[in-house]
C-alpha positions as CSV (number, residue, x, y, z in Angstrom):
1,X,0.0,0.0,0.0
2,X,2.8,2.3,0.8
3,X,4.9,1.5,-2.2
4,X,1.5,2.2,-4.2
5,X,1.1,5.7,-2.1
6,X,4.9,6.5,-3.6
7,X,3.4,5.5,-7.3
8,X,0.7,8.1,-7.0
9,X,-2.1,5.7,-5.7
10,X,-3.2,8.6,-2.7
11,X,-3.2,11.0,-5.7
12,X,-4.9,9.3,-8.2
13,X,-8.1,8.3,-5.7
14,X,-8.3,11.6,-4.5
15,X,-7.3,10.6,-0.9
16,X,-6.6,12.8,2.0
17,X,-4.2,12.0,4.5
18,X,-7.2,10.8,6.8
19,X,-8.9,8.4,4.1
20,X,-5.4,6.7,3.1
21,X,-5.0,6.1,7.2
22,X,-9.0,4.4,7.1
23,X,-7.8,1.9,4.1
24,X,-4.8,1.2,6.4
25,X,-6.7,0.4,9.6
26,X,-9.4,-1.5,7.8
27,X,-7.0,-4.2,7.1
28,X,-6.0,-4.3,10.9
29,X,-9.5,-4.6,12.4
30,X,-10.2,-7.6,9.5
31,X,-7.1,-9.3,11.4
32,X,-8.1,-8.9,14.6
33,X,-12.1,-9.9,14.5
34,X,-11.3,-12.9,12.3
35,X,-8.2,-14.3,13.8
36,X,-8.9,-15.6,16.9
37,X,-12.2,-17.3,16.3
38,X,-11.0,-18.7,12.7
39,X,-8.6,-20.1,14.3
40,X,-10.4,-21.9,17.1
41,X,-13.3,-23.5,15.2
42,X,-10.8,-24.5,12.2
43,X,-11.5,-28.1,13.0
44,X,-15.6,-27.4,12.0
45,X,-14.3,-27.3,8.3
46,X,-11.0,-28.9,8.1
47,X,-7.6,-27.3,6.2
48,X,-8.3,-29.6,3.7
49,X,-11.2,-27.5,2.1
50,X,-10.5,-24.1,4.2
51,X,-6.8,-23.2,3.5
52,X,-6.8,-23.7,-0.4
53,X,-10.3,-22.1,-0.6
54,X,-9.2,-19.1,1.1
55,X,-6.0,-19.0,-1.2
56,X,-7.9,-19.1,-4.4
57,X,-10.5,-15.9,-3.2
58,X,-7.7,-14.1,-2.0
59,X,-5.8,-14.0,-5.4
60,X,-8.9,-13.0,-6.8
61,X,-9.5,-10.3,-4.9
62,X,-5.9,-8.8,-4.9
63,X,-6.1,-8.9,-8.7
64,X,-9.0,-7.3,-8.8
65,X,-7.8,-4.3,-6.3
66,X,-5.8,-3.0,-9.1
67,X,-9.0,-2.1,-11.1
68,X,-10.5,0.4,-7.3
69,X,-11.2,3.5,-8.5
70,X,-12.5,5.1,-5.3
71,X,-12.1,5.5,-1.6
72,X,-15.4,3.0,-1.4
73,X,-13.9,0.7,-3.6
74,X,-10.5,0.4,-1.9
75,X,-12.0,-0.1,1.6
76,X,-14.1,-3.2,0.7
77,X,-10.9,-4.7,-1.1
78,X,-8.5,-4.3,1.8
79,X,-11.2,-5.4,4.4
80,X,-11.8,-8.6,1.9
81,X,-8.0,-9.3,0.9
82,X,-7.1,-9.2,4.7
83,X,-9.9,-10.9,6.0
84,X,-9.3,-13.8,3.9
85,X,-5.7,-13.3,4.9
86,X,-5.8,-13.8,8.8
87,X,-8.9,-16.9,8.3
88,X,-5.6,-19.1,7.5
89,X,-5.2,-20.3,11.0
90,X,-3.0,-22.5,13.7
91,X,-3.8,-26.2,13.5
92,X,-4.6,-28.1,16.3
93,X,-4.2,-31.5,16.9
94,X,-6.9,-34.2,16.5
95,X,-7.3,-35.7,19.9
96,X,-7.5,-32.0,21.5
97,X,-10.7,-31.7,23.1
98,X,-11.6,-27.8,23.1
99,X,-12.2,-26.7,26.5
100,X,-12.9,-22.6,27.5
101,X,-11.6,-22.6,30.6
102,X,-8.4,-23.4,28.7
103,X,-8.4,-20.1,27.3
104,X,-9.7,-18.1,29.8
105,X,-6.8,-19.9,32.4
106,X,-4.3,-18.6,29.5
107,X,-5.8,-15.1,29.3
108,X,-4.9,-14.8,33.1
109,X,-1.3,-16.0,32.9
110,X,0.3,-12.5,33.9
111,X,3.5,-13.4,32.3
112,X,1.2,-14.2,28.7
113,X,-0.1,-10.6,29.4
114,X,3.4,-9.0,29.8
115,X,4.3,-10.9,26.5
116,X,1.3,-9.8,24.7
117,X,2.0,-6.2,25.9
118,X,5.7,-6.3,24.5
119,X,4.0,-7.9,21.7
120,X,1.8,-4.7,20.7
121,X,4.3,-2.6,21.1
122,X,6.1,-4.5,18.9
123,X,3.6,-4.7,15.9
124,X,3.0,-0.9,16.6
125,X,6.7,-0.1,15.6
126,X,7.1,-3.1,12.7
127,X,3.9,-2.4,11.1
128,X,4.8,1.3,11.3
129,X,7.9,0.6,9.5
130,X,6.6,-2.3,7.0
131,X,4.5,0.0,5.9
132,X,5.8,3.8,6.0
133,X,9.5,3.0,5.4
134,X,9.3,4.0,1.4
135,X,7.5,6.9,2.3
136,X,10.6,7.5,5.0
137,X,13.1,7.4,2.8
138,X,11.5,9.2,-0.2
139,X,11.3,12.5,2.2
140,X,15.2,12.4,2.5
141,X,14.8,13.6,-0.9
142,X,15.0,10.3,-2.8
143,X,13.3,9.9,-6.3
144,X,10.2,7.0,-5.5
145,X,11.5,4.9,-7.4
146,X,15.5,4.9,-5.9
147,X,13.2,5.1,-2.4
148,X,12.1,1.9,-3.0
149,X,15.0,0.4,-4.2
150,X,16.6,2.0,-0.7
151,X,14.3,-0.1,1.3
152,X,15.8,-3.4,0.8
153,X,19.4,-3.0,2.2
154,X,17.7,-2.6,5.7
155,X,15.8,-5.6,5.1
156,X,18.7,-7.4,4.1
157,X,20.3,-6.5,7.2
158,X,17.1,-7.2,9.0
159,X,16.8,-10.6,7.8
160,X,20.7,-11.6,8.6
161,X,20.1,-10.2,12.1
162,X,17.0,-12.1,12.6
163,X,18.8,-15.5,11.5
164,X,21.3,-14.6,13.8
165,X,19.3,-13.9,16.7
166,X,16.8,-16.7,16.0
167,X,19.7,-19.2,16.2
168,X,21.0,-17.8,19.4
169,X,17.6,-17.7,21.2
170,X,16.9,-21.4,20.0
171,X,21.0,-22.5,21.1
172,X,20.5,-20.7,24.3
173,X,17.1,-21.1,25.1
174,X,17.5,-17.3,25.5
175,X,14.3,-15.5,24.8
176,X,14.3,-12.8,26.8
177,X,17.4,-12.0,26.7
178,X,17.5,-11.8,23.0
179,X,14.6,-9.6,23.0
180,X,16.0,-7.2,25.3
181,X,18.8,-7.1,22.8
182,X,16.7,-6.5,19.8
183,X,15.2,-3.6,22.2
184,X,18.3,-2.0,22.5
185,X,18.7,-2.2,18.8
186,X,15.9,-0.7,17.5
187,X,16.2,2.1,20.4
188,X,19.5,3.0,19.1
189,X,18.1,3.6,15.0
190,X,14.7,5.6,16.2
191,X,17.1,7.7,18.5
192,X,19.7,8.3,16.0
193,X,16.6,9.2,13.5
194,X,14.8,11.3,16.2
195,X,17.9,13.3,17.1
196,X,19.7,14.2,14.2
197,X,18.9,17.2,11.5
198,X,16.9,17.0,8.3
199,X,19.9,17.9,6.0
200,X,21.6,15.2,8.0
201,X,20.0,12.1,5.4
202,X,22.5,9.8,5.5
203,X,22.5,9.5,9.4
204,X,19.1,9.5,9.2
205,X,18.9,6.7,6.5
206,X,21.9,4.8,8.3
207,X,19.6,4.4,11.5
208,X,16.7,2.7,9.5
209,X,19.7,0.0,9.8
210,X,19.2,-0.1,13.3
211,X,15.6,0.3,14.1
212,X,14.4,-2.2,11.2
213,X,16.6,-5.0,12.1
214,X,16.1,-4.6,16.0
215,X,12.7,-4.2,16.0
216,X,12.0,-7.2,13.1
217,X,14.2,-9.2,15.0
218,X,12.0,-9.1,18.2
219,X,8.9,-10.5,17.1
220,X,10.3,-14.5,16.5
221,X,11.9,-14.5,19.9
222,X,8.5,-13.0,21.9
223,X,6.0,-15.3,20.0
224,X,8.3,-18.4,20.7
225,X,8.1,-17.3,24.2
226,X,4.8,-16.5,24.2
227,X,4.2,-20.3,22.9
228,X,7.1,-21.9,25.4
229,X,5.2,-21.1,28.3
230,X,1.8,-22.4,27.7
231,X,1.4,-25.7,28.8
232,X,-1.9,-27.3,26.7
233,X,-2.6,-27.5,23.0
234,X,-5.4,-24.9,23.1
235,X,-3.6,-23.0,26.4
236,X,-0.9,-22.6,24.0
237,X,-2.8,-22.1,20.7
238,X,-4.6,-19.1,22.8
239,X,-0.9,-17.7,23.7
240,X,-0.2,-17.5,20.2
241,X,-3.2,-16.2,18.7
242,X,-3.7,-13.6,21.7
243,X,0.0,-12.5,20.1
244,X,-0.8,-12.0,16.6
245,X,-3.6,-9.9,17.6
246,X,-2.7,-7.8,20.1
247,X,0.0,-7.2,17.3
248,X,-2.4,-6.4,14.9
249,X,-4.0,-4.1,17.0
250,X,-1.1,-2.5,17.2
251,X,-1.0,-2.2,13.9
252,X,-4.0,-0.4,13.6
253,X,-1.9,2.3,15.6
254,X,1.0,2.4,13.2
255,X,-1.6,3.3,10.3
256,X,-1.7,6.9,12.0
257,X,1.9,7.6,13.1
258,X,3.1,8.8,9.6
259,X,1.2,11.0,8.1
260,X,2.9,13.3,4.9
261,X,2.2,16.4,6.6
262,X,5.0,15.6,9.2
263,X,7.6,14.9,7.0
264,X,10.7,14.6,6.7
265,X,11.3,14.5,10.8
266,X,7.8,12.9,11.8
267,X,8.7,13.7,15.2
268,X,5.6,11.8,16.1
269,X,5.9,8.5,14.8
270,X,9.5,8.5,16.0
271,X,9.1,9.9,19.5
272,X,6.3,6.9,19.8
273,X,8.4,3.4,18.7
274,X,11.6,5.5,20.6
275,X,9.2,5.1,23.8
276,X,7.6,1.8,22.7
277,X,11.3,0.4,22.2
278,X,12.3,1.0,25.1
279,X,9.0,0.1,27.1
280,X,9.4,-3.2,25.3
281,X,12.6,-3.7,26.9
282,X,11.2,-2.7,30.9
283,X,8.4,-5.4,29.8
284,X,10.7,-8.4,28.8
285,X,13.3,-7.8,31.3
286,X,10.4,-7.8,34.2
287,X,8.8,-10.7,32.7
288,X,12.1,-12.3,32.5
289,X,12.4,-11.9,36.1
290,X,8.7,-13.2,36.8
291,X,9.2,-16.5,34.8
292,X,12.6,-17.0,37.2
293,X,10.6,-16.4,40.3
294,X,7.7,-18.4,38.9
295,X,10.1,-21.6,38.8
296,X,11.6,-21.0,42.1
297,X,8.2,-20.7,43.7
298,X,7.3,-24.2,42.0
299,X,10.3,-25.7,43.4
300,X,10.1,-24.0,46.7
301,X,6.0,-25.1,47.5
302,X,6.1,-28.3,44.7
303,X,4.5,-30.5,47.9
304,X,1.9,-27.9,48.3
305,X,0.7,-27.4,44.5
306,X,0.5,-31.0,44.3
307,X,-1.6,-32.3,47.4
308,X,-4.7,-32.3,46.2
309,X,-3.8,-35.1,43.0
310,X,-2.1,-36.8,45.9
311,X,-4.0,-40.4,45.8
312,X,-4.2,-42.2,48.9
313,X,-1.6,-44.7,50.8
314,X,-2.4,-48.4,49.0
315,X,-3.9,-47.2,45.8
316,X,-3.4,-48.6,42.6
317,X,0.0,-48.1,40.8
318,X,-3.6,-47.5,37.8
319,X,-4.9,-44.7,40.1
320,X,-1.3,-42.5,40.7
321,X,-0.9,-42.3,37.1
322,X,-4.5,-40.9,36.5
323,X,-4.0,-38.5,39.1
324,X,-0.4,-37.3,37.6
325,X,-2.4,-37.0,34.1
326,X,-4.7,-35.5,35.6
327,X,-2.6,-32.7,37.6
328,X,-0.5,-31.9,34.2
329,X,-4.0,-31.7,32.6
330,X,-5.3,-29.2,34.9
331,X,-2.3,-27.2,36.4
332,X,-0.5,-26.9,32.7
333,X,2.0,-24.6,32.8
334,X,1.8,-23.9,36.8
335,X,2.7,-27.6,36.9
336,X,6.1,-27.9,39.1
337,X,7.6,-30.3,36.2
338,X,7.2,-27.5,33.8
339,X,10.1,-25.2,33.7
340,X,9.6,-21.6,31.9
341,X,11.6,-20.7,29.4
342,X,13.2,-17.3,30.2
């Protein structure tokens, strides 16, 4: 869309700075209402005939996007195209039974909350930058075409960096950690950007460097997290979904942090992922420290959390295990044999 606003799509349809920020968020409330129960009742119609259905529509549609003509015309195609989009869901496994309380004892996990709270911020600054970064670069003064073509040595960058801190999270079972790194990293290019002059474009291009590749590097390390401490097939499935759209969500932000009449400092979009960054990095680091208390605590009272699946003296070697099934079943990730990743 942003690529398209360079082209002379905003001109051509006539579109204020207000209008073009509407087709934007349209695509983010799709996500967000269709997400989480698409994914949930996937099992009503089976990937089989959902997945490659959805695929087929959504081609359609997106071809037929290029033929919008008005403001009318480009709403209903992004609230189709991304509807379709986010209806592709996580798959579940076949013996799962679905249970609500599962969910809701996910949506009070206070260290899933933290996550999902470093995980708006997150999609706040990332969608921001996904989809304003041509329209960045092309008020250092860039042609729109060469501002396009400026665009992908960042990514490049971005998607080295994310290789490299994907394999040191995973080797390390560091997720935290290398979130708080990525933090720091995109801090660093949105202060470098905020700080320094309009004339002074090649700093100011440099940092995009920094605050693409830290903050695209955060989101694989949180929503692993996010999924490594949930304990439950649809405990876990609710973790990951509640991440994608609390991101999305904060997406819907980003839509409104850019607009053209604040270029070429947009003091606003920068001054808010600066303070997102580095609230990210408060949030991880204390939720870090939660999920290290959390496993001292089950150490410290494991007789106490399990006294109540305790069977009694004599019972059947038949009757312990049912009880042990059942107290994995029920405590999930409070369970004292599950350790949280941190």
């Amino acid at each position: 869309m942003l690529s398209n606003c360079l082209s002379g799509l905003q001109n051509d349809l006539r579109l204020t700075d207000h209008q073009y920020s509407v087709a934007l968020t349209v695509t983010f409330i799709s996500y967000v209402i269709v997400e989480f129960p698409a994914t949930l009742f996937l099992k009503k119609i089976g990937p089989n005939i959902l997945l490659p259905t959805l695929i087929i529509i959504w081609g359609i549609i997106t071809t037929l996007q290029g033929f919008v003509k008005s403001y009318s015309g480009l709403i209903a195609a992004r609230i189709l195209k991304q509807r379709l989009e986010r209806d592709r869901p996580v798959l579940f496994e076949e013996n799962e039974r679905f249970s609500f309380s599962e969910v809701f004892a996910c949506l009070k996990s206070p260290h899933v909350l933290l996550n999902s709270l470093s995980l708006f911020m997150t999609g706040t600054v990332d969608f921001s930058l996904a989809y304003f970064q041509p329209t960045i670069v092309n008020s250092l003064g860039y042609s729109a075409v060469r501002s396009q073509l400026l665009t992908i040595p960042p990514s490049v960058v971005s998607f080295i960096v994310m290789l490299g801190t994907g394999f040191i999270s995973d080797r390390f079972q560091a997720r935290g950690l290398t979130a708080c790194g990525c933090a720091l990293t995109s801090m660093t290019g949105f202060l470098i950007f905020y700080v320094t002059k309009p004339q002074q474009t090649s700093l100011k291009y440099a940092s995009l460097f920094f605050s693409v590749a830290g903050s695209y590097s955060l989101v694989p390390p949180l929503q692993t997290w996010q999924a490594n401490n949930s304990e439950g097939h649809y405990r876990r499935a609710t973790a990951i979904i509640l991440g994608a759209c609390v991101g999305n969500l904060g997406g819907i932000l980003s839509t409104w942090l850019f607009p053209l009449s604040q270029k070429p400092e947009y003091h606003t979009g920068t001054s808010l992922n600066l303070a997102f960054s580095i609230a990210v990095f408060v949030t991880t680091l204390f939720n870090l420290f939660w999920l290290r208390r959390l496993n001292f605590n089950k150490r410290k009272y494991r007789d106490q959390i399990l006294s109540k699946y305790q069977v009694k003296e004599g019972a059947s070697g038949e009757s312990e295990l049912n009880e042990k099934k059942r107290a994995h079943r029920e405590l999930g990730d409070q369970h004292p044999d599950f350790i949280y990743a941190y």
